[in-house]
N, CA, C and O atoms as CSV, one atom per row, in Angstrom:
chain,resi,resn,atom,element,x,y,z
A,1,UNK,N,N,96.675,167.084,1.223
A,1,UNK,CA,C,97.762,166.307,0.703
A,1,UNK,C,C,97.618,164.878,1.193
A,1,UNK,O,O,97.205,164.584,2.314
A,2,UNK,N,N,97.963,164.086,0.337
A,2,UNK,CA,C,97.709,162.150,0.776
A,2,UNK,C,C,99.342,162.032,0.641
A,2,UNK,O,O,100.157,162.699,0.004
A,3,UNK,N,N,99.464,160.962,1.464
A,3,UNK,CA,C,100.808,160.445,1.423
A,3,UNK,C,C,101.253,158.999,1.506
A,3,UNK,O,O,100.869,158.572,2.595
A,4,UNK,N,N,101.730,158.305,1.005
A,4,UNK,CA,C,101.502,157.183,0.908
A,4,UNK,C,C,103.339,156.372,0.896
A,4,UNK,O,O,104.374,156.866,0.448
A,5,UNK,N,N,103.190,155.429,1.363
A,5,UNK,CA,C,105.079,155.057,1.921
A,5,UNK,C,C,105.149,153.789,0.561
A,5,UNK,O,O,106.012,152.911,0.532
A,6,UNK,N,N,104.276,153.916,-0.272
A,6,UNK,CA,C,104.547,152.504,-1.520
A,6,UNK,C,C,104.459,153.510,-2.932
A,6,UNK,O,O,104.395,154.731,-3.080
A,7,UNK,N,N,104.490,152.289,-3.921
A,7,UNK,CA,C,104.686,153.191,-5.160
A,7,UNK,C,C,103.074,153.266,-5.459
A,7,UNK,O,O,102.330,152.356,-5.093
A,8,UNK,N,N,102.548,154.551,-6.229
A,8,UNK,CA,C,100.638,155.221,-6.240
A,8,UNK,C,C,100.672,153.937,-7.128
A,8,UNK,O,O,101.513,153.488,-7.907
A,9,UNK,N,N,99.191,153.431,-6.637
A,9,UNK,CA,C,98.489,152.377,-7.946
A,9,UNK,C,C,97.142,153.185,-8.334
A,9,UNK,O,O,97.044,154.280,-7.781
A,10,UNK,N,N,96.479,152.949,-8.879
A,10,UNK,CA,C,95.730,152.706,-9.770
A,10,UNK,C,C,93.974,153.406,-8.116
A,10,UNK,O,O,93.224,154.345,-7.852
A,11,UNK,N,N,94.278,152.355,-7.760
A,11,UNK,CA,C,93.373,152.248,-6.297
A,11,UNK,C,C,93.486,153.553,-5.493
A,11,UNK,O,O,92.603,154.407,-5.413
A,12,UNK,N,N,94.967,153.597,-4.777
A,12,UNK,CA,C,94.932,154.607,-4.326
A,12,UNK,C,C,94.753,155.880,-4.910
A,12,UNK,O,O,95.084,156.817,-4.183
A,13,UNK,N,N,94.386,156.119,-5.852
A,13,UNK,CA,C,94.212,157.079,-6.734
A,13,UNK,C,C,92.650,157.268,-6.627
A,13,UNK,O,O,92.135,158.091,-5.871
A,14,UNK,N,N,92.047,156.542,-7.345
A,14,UNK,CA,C,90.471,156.462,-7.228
A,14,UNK,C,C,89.885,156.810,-5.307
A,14,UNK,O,O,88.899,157.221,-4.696
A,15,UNK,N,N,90.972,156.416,-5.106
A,15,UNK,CA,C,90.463,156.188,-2.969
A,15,UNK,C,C,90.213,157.452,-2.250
A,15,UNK,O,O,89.417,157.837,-1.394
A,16,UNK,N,N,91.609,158.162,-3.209
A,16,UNK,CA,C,91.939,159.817,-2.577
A,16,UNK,C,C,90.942,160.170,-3.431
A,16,UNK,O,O,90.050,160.731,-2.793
A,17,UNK,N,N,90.627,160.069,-4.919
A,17,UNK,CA,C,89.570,160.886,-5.394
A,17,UNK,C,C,88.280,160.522,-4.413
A,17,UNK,O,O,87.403,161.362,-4.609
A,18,UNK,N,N,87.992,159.812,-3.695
A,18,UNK,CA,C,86.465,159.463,-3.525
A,18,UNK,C,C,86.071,159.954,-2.184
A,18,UNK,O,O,84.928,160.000,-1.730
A,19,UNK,N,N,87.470,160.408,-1.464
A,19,UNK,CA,C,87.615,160.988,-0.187
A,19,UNK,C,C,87.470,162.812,-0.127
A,19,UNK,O,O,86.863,163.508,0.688
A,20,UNK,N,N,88.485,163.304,-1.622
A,20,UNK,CA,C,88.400,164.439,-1.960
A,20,UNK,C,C,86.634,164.388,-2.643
A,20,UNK,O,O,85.827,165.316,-2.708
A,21,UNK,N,N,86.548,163.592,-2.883
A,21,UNK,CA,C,84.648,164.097,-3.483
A,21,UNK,C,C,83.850,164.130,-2.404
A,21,UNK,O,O,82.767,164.688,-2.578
A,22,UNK,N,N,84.037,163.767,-1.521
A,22,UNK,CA,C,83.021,164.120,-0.259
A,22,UNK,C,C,83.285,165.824,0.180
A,22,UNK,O,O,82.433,166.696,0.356
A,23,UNK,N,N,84.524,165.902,0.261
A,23,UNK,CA,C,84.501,167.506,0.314
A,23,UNK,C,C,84.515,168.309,-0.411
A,23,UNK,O,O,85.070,169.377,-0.152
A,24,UNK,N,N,83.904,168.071,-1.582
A,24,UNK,CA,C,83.780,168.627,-3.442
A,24,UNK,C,C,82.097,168.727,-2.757
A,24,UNK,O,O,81.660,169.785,-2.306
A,25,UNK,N,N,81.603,167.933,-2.775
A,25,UNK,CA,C,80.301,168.156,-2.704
A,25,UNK,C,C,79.743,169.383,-1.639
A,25,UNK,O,O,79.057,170.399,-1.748
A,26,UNK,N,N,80.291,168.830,-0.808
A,26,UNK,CA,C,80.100,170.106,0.385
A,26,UNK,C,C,80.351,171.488,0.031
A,26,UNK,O,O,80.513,172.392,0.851
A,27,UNK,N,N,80.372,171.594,-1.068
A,27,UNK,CA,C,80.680,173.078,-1.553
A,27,UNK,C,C,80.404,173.357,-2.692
A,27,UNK,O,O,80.304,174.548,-2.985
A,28,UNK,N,N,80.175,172.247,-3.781
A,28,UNK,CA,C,79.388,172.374,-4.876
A,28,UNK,C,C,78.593,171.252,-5.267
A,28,UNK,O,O,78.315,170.271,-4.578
A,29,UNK,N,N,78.216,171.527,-6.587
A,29,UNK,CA,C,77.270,170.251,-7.223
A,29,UNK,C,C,78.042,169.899,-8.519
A,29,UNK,O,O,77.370,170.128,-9.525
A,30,UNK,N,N,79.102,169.473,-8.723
A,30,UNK,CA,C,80.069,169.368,-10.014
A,30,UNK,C,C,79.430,168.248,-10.950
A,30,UNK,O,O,79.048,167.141,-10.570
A,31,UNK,N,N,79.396,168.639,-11.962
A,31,UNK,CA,C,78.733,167.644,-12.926
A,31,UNK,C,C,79.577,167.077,-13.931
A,31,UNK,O,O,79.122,166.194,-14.658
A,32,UNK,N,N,80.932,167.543,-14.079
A,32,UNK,CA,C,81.810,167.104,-14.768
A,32,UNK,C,C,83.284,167.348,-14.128
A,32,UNK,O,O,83.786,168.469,-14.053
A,33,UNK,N,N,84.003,165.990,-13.614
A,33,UNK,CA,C,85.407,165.966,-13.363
A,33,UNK,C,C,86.420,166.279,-14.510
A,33,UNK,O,O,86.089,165.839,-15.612
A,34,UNK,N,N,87.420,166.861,-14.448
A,34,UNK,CA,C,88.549,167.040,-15.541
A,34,UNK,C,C,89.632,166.487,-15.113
A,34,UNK,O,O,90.197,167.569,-14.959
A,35,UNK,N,N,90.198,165.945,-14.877
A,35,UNK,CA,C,91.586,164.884,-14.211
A,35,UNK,C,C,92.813,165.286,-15.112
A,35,UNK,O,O,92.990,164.417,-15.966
A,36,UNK,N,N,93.551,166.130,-15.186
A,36,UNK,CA,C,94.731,166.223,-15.559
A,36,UNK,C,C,95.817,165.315,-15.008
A,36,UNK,O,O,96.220,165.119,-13.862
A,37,UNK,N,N,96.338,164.575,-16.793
A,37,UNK,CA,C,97.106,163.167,-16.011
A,37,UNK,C,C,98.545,163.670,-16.795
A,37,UNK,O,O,98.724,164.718,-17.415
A,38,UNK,N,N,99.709,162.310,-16.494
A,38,UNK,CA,C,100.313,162.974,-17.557
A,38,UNK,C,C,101.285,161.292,-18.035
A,38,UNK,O,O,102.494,161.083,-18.137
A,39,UNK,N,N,100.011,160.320,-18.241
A,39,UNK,CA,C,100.409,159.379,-19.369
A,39,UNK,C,C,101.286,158.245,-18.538
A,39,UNK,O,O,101.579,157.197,-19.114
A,40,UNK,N,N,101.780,158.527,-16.897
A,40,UNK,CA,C,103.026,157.638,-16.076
A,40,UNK,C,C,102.036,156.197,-16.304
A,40,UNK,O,O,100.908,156.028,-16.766
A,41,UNK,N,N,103.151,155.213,-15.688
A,41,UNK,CA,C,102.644,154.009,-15.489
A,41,UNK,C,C,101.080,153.737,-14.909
A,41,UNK,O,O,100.279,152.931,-15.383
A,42,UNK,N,N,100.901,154.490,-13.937
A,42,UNK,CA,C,99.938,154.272,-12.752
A,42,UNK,C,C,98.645,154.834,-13.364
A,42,UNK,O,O,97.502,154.447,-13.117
A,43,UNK,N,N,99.041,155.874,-14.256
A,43,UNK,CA,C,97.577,156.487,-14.914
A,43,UNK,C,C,97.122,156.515,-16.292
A,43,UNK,O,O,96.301,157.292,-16.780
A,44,UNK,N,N,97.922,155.323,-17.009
A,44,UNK,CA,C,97.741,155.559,-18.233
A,44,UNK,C,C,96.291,154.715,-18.476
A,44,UNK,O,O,95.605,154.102,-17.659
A,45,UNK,N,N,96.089,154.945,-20.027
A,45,UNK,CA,C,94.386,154.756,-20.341
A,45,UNK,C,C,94.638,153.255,-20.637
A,45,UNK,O,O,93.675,152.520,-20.414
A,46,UNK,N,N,95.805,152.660,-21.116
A,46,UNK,CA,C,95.435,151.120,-20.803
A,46,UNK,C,C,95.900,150.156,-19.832
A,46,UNK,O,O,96.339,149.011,-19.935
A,47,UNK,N,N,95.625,151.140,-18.603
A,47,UNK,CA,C,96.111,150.517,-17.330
A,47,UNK,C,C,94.081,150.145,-16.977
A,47,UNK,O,O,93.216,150.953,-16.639
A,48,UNK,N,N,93.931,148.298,-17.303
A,48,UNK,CA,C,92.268,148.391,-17.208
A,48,UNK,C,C,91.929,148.210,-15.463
A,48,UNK,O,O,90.727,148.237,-15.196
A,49,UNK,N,N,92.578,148.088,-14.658
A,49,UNK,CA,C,92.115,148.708,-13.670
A,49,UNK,C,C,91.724,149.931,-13.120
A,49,UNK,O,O,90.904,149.996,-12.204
A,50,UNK,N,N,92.410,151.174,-13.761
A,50,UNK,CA,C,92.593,152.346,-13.405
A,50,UNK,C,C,91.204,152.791,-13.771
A,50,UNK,O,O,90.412,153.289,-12.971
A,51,UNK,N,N,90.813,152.414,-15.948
A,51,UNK,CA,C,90.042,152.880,-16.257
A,51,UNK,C,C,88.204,152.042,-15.721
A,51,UNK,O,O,87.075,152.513,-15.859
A,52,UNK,N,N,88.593,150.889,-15.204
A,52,UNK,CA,C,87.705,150.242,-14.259
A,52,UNK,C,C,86.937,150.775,-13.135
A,52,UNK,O,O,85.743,150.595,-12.891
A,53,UNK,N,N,87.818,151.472,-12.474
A,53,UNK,CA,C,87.755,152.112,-11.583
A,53,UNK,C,C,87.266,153.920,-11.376
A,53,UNK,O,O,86.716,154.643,-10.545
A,54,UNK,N,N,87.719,153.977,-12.357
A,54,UNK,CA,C,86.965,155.534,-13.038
A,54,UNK,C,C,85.362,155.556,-13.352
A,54,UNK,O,O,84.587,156.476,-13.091
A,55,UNK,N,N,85.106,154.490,-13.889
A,55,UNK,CA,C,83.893,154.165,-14.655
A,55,UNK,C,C,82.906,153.531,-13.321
A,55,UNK,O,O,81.726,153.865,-13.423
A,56,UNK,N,N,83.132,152.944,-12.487
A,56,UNK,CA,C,82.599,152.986,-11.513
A,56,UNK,C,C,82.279,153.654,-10.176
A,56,UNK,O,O,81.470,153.346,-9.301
A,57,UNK,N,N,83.354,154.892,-10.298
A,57,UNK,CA,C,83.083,155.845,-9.801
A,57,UNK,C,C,82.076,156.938,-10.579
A,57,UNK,O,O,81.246,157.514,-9.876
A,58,UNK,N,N,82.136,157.278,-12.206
A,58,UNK,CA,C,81.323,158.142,-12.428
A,58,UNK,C,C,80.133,157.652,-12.619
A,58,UNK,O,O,79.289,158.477,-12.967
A,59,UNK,N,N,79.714,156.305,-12.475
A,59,UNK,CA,C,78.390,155.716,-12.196
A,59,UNK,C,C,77.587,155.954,-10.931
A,59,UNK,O,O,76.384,156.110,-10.717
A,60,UNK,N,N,79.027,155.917,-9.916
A,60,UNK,CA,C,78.168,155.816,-8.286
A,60,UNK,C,C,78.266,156.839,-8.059
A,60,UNK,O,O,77.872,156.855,-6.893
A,61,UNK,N,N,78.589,158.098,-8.373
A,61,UNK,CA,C,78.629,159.745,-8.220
A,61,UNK,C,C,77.818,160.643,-9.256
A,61,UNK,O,O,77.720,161.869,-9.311
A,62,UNK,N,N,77.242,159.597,-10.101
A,62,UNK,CA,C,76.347,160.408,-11.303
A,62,UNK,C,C,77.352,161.415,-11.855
A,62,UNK,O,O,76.720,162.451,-12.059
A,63,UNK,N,N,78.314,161.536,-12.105
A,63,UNK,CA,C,79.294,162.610,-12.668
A,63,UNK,C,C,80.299,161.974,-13.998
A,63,UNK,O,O,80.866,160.884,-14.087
A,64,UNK,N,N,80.256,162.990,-14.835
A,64,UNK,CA,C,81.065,163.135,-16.164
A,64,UNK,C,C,82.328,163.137,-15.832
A,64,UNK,O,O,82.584,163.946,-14.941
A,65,UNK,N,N,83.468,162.350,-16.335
A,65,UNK,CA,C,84.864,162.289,-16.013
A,65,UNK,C,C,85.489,162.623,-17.620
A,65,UNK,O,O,85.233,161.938,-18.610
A,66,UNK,N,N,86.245,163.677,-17.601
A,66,UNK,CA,C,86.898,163.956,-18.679
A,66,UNK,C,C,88.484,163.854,-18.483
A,66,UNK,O,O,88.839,164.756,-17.724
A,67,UNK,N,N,89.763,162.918,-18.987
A,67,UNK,CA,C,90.867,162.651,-18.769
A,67,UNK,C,C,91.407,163.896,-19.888
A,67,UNK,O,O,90.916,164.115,-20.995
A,68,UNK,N,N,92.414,164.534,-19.325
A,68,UNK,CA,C,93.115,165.563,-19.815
A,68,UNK,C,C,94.542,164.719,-19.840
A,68,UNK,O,O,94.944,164.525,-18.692
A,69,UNK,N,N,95.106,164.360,-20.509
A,69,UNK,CA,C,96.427,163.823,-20.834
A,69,UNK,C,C,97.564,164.970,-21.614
A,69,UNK,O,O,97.559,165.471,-22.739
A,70,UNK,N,N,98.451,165.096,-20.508
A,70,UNK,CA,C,99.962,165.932,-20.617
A,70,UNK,C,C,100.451,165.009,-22.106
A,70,UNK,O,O,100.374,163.823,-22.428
A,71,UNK,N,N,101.023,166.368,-22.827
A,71,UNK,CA,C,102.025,165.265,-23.575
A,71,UNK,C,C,102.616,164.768,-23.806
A,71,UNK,O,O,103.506,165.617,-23.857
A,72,UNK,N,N,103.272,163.533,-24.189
A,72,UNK,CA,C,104.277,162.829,-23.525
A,72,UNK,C,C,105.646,163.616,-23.684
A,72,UNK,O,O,105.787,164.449,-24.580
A,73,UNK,N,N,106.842,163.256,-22.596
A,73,UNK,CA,C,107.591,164.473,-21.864
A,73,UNK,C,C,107.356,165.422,-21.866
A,73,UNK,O,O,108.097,166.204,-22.462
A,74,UNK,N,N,106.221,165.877,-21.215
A,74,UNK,CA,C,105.823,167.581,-19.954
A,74,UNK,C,C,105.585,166.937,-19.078
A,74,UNK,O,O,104.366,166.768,-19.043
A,75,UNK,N,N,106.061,166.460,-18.317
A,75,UNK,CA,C,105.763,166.597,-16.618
A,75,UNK,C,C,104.854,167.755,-16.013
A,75,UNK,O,O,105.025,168.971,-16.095
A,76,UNK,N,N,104.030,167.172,-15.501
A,76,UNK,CA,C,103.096,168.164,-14.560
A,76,UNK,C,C,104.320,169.530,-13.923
A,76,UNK,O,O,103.913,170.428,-13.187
């Protein structure tokens, strides 16, 4: 669990993913991420930092990122 005392951006998101992928690896070889989102401010697809930041992670991890988007009103 991450916990954080501000409102999630964009960053801290990518930060916890890149922390949780060090211990992803240690136990497998994943070749494709699935990210179940569900459309909020912080994760939507034209937030261009967020998707900035995705794209440079599945470059520096050699890994496939597939965004699964909730539909709008379902809350996780």
């Amino acid at each position: 669990m991450y916990f954080i005392k501000s409102f999630i951006t964009p960053d801290f998101m990518i930060d916890v993913l890149e922390d949780f992928w060090s211990s992803l690896k240690k136990r497998f070889i994943p070749h494709t991420l699935v990210i179940n989102l569900d459309n909020g401010p912080e994760n939507s697809s034209y937030r261009s930092q967020w998707i900035k930041r995705l794209i440079e992670f599945s470059k520096t991890k050699t890994v496939n990122i597939s965004l699964a988007y909730y539909p709008p009103y379902h809350s996780k």
